[in-house]
C-alpha positions in Angstrom: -97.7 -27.7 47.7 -99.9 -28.3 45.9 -98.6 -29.4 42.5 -99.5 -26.3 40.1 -102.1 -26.8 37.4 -101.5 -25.4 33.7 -103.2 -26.3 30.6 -105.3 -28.2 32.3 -103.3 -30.4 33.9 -101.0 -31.2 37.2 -97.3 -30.5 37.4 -94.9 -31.7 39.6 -94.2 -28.1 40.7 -95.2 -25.8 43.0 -96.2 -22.2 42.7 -93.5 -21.2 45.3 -90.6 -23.3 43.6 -90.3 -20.5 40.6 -87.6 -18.2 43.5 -84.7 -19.6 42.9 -84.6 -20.6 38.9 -86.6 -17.5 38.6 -83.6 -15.1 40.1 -81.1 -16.9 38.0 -83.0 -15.9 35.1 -83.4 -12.5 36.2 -79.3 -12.3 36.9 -78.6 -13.6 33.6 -81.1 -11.8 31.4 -79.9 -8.7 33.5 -76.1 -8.6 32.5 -77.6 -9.7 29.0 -79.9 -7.0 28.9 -76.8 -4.2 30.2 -74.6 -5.6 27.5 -77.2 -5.1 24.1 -78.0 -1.9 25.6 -74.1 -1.0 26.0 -73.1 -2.4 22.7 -76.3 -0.3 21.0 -75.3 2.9 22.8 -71.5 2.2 21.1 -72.4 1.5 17.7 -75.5 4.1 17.7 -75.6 5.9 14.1 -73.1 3.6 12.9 -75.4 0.5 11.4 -74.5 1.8 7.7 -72.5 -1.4 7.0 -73.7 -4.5 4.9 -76.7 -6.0 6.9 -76.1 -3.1 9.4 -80.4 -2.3 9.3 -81.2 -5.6 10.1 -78.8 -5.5 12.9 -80.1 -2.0 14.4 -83.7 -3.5 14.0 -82.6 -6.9 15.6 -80.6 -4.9 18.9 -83.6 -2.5 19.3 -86.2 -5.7 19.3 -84.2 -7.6 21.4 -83.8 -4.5 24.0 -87.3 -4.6 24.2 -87.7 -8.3 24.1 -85.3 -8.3 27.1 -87.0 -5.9 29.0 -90.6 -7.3 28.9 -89.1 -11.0 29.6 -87.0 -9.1 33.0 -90.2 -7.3 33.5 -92.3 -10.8 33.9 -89.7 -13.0 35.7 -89.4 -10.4 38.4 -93.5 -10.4 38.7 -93.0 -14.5 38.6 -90.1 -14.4 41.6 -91.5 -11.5 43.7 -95.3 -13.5 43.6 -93.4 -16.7 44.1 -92.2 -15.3 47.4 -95.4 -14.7 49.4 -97.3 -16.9 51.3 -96.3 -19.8 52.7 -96.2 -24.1 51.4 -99.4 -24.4 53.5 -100.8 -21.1 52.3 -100.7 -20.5 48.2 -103.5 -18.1 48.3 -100.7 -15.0 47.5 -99.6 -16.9 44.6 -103.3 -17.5 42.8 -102.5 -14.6 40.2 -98.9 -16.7 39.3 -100.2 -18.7 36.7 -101.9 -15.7 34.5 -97.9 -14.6 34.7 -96.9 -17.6 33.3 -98.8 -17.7 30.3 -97.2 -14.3 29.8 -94.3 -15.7 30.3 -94.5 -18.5 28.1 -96.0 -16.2 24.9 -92.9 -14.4 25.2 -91.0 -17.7 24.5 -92.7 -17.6 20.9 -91.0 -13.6 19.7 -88.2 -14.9 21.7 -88.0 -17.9 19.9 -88.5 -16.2 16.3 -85.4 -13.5 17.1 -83.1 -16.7 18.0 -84.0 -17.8 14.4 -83.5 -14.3 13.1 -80.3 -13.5 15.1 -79.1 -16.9 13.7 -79.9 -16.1 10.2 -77.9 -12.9 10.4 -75.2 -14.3 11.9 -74.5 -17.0 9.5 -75.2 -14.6 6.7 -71.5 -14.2 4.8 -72.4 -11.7 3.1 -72.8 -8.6 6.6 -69.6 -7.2 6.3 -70.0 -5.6 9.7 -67.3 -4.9 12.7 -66.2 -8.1 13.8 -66.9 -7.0 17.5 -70.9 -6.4 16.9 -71.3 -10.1 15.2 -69.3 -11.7 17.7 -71.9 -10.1 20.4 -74.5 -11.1 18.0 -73.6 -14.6 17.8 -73.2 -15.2 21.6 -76.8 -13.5 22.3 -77.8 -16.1 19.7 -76.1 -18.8 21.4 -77.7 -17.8 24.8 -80.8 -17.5 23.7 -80.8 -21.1 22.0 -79.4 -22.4 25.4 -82.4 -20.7 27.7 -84.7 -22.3 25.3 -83.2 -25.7 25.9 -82.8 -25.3 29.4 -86.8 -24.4 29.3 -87.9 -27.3 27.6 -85.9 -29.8 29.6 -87.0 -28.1 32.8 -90.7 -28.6 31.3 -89.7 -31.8 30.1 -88.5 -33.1 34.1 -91.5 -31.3 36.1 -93.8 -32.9 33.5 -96.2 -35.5 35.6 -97.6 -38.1 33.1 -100.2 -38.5 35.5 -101.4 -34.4 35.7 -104.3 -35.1 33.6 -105.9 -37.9 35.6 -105.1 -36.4 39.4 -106.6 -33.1 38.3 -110.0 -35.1 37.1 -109.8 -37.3 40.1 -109.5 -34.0 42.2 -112.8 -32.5 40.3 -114.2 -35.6 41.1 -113.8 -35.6 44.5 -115.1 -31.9 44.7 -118.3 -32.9 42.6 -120.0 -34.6 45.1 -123.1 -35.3 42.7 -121.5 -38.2 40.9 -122.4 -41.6 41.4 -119.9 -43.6 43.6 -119.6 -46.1 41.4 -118.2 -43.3 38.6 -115.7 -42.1 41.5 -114.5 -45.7 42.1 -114.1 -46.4 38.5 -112.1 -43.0 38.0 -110.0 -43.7 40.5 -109.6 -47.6 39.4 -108.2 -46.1 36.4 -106.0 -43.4 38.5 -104.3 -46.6 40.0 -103.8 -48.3 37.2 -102.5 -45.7 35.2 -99.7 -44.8 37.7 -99.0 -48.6 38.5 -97.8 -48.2 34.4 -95.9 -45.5 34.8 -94.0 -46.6 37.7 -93.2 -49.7 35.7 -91.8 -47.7 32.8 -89.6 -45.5 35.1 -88.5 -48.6 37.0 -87.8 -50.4 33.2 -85.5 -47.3 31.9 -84.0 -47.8 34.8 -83.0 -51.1 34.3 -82.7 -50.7 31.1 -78.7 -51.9 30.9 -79.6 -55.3 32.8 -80.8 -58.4 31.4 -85.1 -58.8 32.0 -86.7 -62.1 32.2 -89.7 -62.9 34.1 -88.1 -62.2 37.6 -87.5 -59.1 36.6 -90.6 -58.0 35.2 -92.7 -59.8 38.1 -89.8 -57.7 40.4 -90.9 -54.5 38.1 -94.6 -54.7 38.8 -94.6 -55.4 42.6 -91.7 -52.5 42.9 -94.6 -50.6 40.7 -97.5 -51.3 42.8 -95.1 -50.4 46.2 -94.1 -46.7 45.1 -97.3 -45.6 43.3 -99.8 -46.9 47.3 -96.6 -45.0 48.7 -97.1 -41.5 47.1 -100.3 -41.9 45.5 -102.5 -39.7 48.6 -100.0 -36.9 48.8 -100.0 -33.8 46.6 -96.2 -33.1 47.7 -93.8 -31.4 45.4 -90.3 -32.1 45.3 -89.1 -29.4 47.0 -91.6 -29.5 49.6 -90.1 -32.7 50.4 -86.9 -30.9 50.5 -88.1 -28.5 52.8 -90.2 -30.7 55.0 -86.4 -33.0 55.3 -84.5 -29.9 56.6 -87.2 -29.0 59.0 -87.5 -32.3 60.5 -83.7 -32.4 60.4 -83.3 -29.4 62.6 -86.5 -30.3 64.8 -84.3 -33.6 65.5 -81.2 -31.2 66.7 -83.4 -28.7 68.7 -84.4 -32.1 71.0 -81.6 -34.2 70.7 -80.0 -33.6 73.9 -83.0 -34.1 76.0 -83.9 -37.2 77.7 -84.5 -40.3 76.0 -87.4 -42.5 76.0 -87.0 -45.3 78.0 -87.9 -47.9 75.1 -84.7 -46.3 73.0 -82.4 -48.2 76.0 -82.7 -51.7 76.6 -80.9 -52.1 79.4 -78.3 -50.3 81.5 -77.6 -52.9 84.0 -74.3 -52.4 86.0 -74.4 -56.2 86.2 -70.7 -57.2 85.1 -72.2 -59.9 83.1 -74.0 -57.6 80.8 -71.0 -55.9 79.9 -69.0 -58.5 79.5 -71.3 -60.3 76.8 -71.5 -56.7 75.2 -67.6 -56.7 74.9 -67.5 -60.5 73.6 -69.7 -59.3 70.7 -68.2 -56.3 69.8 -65.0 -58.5 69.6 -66.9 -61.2 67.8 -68.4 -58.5 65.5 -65.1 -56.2 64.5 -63.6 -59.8 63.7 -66.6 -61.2 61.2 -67.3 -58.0 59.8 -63.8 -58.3 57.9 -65.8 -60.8 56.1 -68.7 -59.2 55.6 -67.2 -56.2 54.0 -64.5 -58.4 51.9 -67.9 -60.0 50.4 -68.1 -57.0 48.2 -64.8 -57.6 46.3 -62.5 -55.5 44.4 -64.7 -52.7 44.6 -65.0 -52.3 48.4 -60.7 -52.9 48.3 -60.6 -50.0 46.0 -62.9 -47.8 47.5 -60.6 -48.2 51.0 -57.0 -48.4 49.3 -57.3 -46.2 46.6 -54.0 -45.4 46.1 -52.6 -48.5 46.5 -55.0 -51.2 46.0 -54.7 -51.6 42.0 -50.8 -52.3 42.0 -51.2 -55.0 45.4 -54.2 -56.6 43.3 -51.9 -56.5 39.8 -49.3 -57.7 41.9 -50.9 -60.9 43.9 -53.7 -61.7 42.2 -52.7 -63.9 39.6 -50.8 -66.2 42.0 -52.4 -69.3 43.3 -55.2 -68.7 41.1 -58.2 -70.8 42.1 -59.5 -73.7 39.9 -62.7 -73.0 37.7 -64.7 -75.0 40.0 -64.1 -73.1 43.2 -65.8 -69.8 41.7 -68.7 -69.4 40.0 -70.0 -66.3 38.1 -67.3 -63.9 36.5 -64.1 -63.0 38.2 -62.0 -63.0 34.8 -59.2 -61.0 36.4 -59.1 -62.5 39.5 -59.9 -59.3 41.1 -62.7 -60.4 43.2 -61.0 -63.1 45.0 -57.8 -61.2 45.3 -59.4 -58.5 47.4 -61.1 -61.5 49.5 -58.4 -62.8 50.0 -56.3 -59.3 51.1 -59.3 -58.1 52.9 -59.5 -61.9 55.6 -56.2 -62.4 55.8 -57.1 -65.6 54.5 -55.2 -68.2 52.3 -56.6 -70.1 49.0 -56.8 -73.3 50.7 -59.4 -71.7 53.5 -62.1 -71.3 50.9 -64.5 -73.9 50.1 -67.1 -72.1 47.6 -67.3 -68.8 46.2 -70.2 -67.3 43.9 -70.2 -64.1 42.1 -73.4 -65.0 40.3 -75.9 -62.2 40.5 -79.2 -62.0 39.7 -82.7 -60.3 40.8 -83.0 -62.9 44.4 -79.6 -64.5 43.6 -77.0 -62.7 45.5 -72.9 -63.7 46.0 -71.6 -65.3 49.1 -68.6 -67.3 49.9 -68.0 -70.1 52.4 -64.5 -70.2 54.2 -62.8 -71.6 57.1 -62.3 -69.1 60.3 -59.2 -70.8 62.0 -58.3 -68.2 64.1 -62.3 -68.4 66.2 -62.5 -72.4 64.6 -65.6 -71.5 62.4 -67.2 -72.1 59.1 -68.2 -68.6 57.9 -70.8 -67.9 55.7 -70.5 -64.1 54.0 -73.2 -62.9 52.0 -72.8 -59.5 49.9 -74.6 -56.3 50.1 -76.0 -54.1 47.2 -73.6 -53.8 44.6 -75.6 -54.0 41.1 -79.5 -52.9 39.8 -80.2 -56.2 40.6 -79.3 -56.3 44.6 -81.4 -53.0 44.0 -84.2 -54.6 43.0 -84.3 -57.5 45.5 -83.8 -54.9 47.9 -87.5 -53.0 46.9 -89.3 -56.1 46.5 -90.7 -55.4 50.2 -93.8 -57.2 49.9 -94.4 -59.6 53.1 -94.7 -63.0 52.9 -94.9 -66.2 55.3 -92.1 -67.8 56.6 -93.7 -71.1 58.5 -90.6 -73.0 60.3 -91.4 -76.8 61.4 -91.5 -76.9 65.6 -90.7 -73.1 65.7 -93.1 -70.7 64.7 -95.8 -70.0 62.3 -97.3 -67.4 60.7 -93.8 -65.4 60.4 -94.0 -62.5 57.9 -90.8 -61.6 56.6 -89.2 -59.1 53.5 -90.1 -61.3 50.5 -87.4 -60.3 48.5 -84.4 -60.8 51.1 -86.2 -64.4 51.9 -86.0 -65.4 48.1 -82.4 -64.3 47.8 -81.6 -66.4 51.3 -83.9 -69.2 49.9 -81.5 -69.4 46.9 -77.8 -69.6 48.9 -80.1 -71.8 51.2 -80.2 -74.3 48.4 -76.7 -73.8 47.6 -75.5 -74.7 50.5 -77.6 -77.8 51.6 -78.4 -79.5 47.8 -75.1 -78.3 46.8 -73.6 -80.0 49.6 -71.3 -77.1 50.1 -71.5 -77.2 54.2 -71.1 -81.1 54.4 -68.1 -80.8 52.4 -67.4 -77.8 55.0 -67.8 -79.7 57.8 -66.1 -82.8 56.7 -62.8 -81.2 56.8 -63.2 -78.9 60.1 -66.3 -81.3 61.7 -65.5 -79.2 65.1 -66.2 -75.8 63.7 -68.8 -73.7 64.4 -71.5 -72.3 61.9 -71.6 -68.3 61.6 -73.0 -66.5 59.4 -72.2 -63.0 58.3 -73.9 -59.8 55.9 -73.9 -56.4 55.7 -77.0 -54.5 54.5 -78.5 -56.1 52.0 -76.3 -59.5 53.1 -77.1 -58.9 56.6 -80.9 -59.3 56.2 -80.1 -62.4 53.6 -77.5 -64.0 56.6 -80.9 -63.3 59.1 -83.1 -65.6 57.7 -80.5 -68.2 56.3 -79.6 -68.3 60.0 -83.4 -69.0 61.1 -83.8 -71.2 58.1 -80.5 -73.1 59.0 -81.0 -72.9 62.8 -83.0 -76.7 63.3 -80.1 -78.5 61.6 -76.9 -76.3 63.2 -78.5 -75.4 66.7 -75.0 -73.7 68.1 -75.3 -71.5 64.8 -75.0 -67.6 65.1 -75.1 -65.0 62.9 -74.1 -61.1 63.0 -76.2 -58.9 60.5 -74.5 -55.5 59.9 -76.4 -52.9 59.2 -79.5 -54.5 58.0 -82.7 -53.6 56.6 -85.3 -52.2 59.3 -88.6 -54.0 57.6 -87.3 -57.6 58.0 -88.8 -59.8 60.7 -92.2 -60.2 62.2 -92.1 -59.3 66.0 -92.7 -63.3 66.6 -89.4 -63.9 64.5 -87.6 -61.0 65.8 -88.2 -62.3 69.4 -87.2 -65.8 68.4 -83.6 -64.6 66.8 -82.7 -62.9 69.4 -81.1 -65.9 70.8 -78.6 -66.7 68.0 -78.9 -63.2 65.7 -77.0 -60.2 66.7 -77.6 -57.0 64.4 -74.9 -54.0 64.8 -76.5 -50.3 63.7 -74.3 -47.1 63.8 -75.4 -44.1 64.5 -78.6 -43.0 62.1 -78.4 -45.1 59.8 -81.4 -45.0 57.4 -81.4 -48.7 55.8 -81.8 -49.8 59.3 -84.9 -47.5 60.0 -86.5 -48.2 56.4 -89.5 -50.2 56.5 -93.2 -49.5 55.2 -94.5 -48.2 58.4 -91.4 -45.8 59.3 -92.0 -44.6 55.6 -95.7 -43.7 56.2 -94.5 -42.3 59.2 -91.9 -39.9 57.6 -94.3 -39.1 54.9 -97.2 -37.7 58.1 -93.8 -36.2 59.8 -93.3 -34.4 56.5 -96.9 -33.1 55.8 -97.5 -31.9 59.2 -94.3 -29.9 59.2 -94.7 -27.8 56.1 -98.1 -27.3 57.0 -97.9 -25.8 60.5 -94.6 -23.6 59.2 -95.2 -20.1 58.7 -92.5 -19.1 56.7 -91.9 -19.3 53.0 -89.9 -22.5 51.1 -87.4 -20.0 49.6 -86.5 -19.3 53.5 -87.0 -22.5 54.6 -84.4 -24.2 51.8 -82.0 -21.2 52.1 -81.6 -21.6 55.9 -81.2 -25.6 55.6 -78.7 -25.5 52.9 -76.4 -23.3 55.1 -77.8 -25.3 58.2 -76.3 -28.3 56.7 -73.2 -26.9 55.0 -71.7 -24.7 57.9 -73.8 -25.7 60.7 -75.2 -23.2 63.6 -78.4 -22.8 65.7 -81.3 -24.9 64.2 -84.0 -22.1 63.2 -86.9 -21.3 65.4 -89.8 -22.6 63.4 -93.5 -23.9 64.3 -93.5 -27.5 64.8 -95.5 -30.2 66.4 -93.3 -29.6 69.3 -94.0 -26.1 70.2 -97.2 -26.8 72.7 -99.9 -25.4 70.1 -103.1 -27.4 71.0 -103.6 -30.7 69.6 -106.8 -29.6 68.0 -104.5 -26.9 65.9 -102.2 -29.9 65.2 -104.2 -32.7 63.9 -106.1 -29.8 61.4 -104.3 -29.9 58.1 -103.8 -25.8 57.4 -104.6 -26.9 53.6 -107.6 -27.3 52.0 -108.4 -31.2 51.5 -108.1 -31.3 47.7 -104.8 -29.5 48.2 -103.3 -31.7 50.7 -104.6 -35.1 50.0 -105.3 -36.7 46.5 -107.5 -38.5 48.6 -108.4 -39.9 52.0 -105.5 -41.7 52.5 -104.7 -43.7 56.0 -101.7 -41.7 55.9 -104.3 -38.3 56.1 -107.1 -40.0 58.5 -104.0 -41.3 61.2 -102.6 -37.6 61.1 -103.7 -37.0 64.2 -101.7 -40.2 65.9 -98.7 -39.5 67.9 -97.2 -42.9 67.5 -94.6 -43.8 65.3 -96.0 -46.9 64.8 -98.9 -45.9 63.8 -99.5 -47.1 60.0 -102.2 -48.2 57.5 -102.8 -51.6 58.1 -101.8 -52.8 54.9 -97.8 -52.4 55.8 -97.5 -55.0 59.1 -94.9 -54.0 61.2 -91.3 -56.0 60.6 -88.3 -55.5 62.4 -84.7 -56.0 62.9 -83.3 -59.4 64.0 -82.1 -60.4 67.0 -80.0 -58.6 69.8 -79.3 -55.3 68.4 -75.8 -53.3 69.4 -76.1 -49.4 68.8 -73.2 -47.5 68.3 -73.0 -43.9 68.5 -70.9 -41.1 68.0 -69.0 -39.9 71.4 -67.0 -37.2 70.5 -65.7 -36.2 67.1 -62.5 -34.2 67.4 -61.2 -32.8 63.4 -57.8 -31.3 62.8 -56.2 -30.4 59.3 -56.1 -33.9 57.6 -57.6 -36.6 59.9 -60.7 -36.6 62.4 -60.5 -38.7 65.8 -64.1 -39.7 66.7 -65.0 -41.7 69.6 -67.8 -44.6 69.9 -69.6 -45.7 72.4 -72.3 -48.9 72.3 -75.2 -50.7 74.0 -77.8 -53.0 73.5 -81.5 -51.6 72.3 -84.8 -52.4 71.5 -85.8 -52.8 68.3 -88.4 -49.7 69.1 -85.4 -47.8 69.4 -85.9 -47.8 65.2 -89.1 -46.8 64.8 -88.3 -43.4 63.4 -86.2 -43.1 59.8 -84.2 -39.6 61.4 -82.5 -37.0 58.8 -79.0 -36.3 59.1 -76.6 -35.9 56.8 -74.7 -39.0 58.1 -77.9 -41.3 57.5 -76.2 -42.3 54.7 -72.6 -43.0 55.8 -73.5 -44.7 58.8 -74.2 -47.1 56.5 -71.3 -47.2 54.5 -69.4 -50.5 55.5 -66.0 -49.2 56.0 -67.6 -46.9 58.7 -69.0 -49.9 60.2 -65.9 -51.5 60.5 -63.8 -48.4 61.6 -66.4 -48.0 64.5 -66.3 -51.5 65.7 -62.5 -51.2 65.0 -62.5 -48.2 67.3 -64.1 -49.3 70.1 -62.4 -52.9 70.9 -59.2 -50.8 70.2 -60.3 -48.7 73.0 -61.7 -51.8 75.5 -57.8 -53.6 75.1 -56.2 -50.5 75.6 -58.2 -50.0 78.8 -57.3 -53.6 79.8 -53.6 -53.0 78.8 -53.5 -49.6 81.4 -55.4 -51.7 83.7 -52.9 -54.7 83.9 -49.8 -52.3 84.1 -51.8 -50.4 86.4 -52.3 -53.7 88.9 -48.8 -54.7 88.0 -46.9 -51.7 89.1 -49.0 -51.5 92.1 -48.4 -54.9 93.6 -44.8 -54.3 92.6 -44.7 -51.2 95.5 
């Protein structure tokens, strides 16, 4: 931090990131080094073979070739390792370094083609020893020189040359605004494009038609506002992550704020409805999670799910009109069927058709709690992908309910679609002509939770005892207005830290000021601060006693970035000018502030007990605010949490645990009135 410039231009590396590649080379050219010089000392005097004077010439070159390219890396690492991410002022003499790194490339690169040469020569009739060494210091040398181009070829930033002219700019005051704005104008553009093209490779394996490309551009537009004012590195986003991570450790056990806890009421009615739910949501999340098919089946059977799907699923295969989209080998349905408990004749529609805003659900009938279920599917292709990063807002006006709702614009076209399935289709009227006493629920994880969401508000005028359990759904869904107003037929269920349930545009702004701040009021160097967290995170231990925003420094010393401006911020950013602002809600006022719907159950981790081959972990839960979300925190479970099987487990866990207590309970009372 900040991106290095060479040749004129930005690169998406740092002038402390060369440590680590930089002491692999050093190892490797080392043993290589050793090995010429042991296999010269050998065969000293004795070159008098065919082609032997070309080899004694190429050995001693390469010797010395060797020991001018040791003699620069170890400059390069031992430079790389001073200062600080917030401080490259050690590291101004690097990039002289590397040019004399990279002109050794060009002898290097001529003595590959010479040592090749040599070796392929038939005509050296030298010991077989010496041009097998030959041939593998060829070899190695060929391979350095790929490695070195793709490593130029991934820290390449197509946008280098315009962010280093922009950042002149912005240091030549005497230019005329209207130059700047036009400069910049093209800045945008021009990284707009190249998101595009990234997001197009991609996707490259999918069909495109206009959803897709409208889809591309808006996805486009959403990344480059997102990291266009920062001059981060990767690895500085590496390092910033595994500081916050162990910040979030060093306060985890102290008190909480009150908004993170709803309520902790010891009226028995509040637990009570908390223990319905949890029932009501370990039974429907079956559904949700069998939404996903053969490969959720698989993924949680693995041993045995292939030979039961082989075995069952050709039997009481369903007519072509009950499914739509592919299912050739019955797969899909087979593991719906394995994963409900259901029977053929329960289903009324199913659709695997997937598209960008065109997601799969099935409609079945729930005898066992007498209701018409609804189960929409979660990510599973490119396409759920990119319906998933169409985050744009957009209104959702309801008739006699609200107006002016914003909601995630692409969750709101995929439930518009299975909205229209359902009611033009006339898939629930032929739902509720055969069980007319039934009950409405609908049912999602992730991606299908926040599509079940707003097909429940959308649906909730014409089926007024509807509900709806979203599990594990986005965080940047609902307007606070339509948050408030689900609340009384939505109940969301989050596990532990999840992260799709803390992404939205704000809590992303957020992380990204977290981020900055942190590596720029840490005083040690990355190479540290990236050794530490990998064994922080791999074996665990005491989180290391850095400088953060916690550590009572004065809030002047805080809200002052340590870097110079045209090294911290491409330019004045809302994410640089609300540095200072201690609130996590705090964001530019171009991301409004959407939430999760309705009621939300939190389930965390109790106690996590491991022995040889299984782990017994313990959950507790409670109702929270939505507030309670306001902060996307790193873990190395963030991403598990997630995981559907784990949300299922957990909810498995803990009515496991509530009818074992009222099992000891009843025997309890019963042996007591016996005496």
């Amino acid at each position: 931090m900040p991106g290095m410039v060479i040749l004129t231009r930005r690169w998406a590396i740092a002038s402390d990131d060369f440590v680590f590649p930089g002491a692999f080379e050093l190892f490797i050219r080392m043993i290589w080094w050793i090995g010429i010089l042991v296999l010269y000392s050998i065969h000293k005097g004795k070159f008098n073979c065919t082609g032997g004077g070309l080899l004694h010439s190429y050995l001693l070159v390469l010797l010395i070739l060797l020991a001018a390219i040791i003699c620069a890396v170890s400059a390069i690492v031992y430079i790389s390792m001073q200062g600080t991410i917030s401080n490259p002022g050690p590291r101004k003499s690097l990039p002289k370094l590397l040019y004399t790194r990279l002109g050794l490339y060009i002898p290097e690169l001529v003595w590959a083609v010479v040592g090749a040469i040599w070796v392929s020569d038939t005509d050296v009739r030298c010991e077989r020893t010496v041009v097998n060494v030959v041939f593998w210091t060829v070899i190695a040398s060929w391979v350095i020189i790929i490695f070195t181009v793709v490593a130029v070829v991934i820290v390449f930033d197509p946008l280098g040359g315009k962010k280093t002219l922009y950042l002149a700019d912005d240091i030549n005051r005497n230019l005329e605004s209207s130059q700047s704005g036009q400069l910049f104008y093209n800045v945008k553009k021009t990284a707009t494009r190249v998101w595009e093209t990234r997001i197009r490779l991609l996707c490259c394996c999918i069909m495109q038609d206009d959803d897709h490309r409208v889809a591309f551009t808006s996805i486009a537009e959403l990344f480059r506002t997102y990291f266009s004012d920062t001059d981060l590195v990767p690895s500085d986003i590496a390092a910033g992550l595994t500081l916050l991570h162990q910040e979030q450790d060093k306060v985890e056990n102290c008190p909480k704020e009150p908004e993170e806890v709803l309520c902790h009421s010891h009226l028995s009615h509040v637990t009570d409805d908390l223990d319905i739910e949890l029932e009501n949501a370990a039974h429907y999340m079956q559904f949700a999670a069998a939404a996903y098919g053969w490969p959720y089946y698989i993924y949680t059977n693995p041993c045995t799910a292939l030979c039961k799907l082989n075995g069952d699923c050709c039997r009481n295969s369903p007519t072509d009109s009950d499914i739509i989209g592919g299912d050739r080998l019955n797969f899909h349905f087979g593991s719906i069927l394995k994963i409900t408990g259901l029977q053929y004749r329960d289903f009324i529609h199913i659709s695997f058709h997937n598209k960008i805003f065109e997601i799969p659900f099935f409609v079945a009938l729930d005898h066992k709690k007498e209701a018409i279920v609804v189960a929409v599917r979660g990510t599973l292709s490119f396409e759920d992908l990119l319906t998933d990063l169409s985050a744009e807002c957009e209104d959702l006006t309801l008739e006699d309910v609200l107006e002016n709702g914003f909601v995630h614009k692409g969750i709101t076209q995929a439930a518009n679609y299975i909205y229209r399935r359902l009611i033009n289709d006339g898939i629930l009227n032929q739902a509720f002509t055969i069980a007319p006493e039934y009950k409405l629920v609908i049912v999602g994880h992730s991606l299908g939770g926040g599509t079940a969401s707003i097909l429940a508000i959308m649906l909730r005028n014409s089926f007024p005892t509807l509900r709806c359990y979203a599990f594990s759904p986005p965080g940047g869904l609902l307007s606070k207005s339509l948050a408030d107003y689900s609340k009384r037929f939505i109940v969301s269920v989050i596990v532990g830290k999840d992260l799709v349930a803390r992404l939205s545009m704000p809590n992303m702004e957020d992380l990204k000021r977290r981020i900055v701040r942190i590596v720029a009021h840490c005083n040690r160097p990355k190479y540290q601060i990236l050794l530490y967290g990998c064994w922080y995170e791999v074996f665990g231990g005491d989180p290391d006693n850095f400088p953060t925003e916690l550590d009572g420094r004065s809030q002047d010393a805080l809200t002052q970035p340590l870097l110079a401006e045209e090294s911290l911020m491409m330019h004045r950013s809302p994410s640089y000018n609300a540095i200072e602002d201690e609130s996590p809600l705090n964001a530019p006022p171009q991301y409004p502030h959407l939430y999760l719907p309705g009621k939300i159950i939190h389930i965390v981790e109790e106690t996590s007990s491991r022995r040889w081959c299984s782990s017994d972990v313990k959950y507790t839960a409670r109702w929270s605010k939505e507030t309670a979300f306001s902060n996307i925190l790193i873990s190395p479970k963030m991403i598990t949490d997630h995981m559907p099987d784990v949300v299922l487990k957990a909810l498995n866990n803990l009515t496991e645990e509530k009818a074992s207590c009222i099992t000891c309970q009843i025997e309890g009372d019963f042996h007591s009135n016996t005496v």
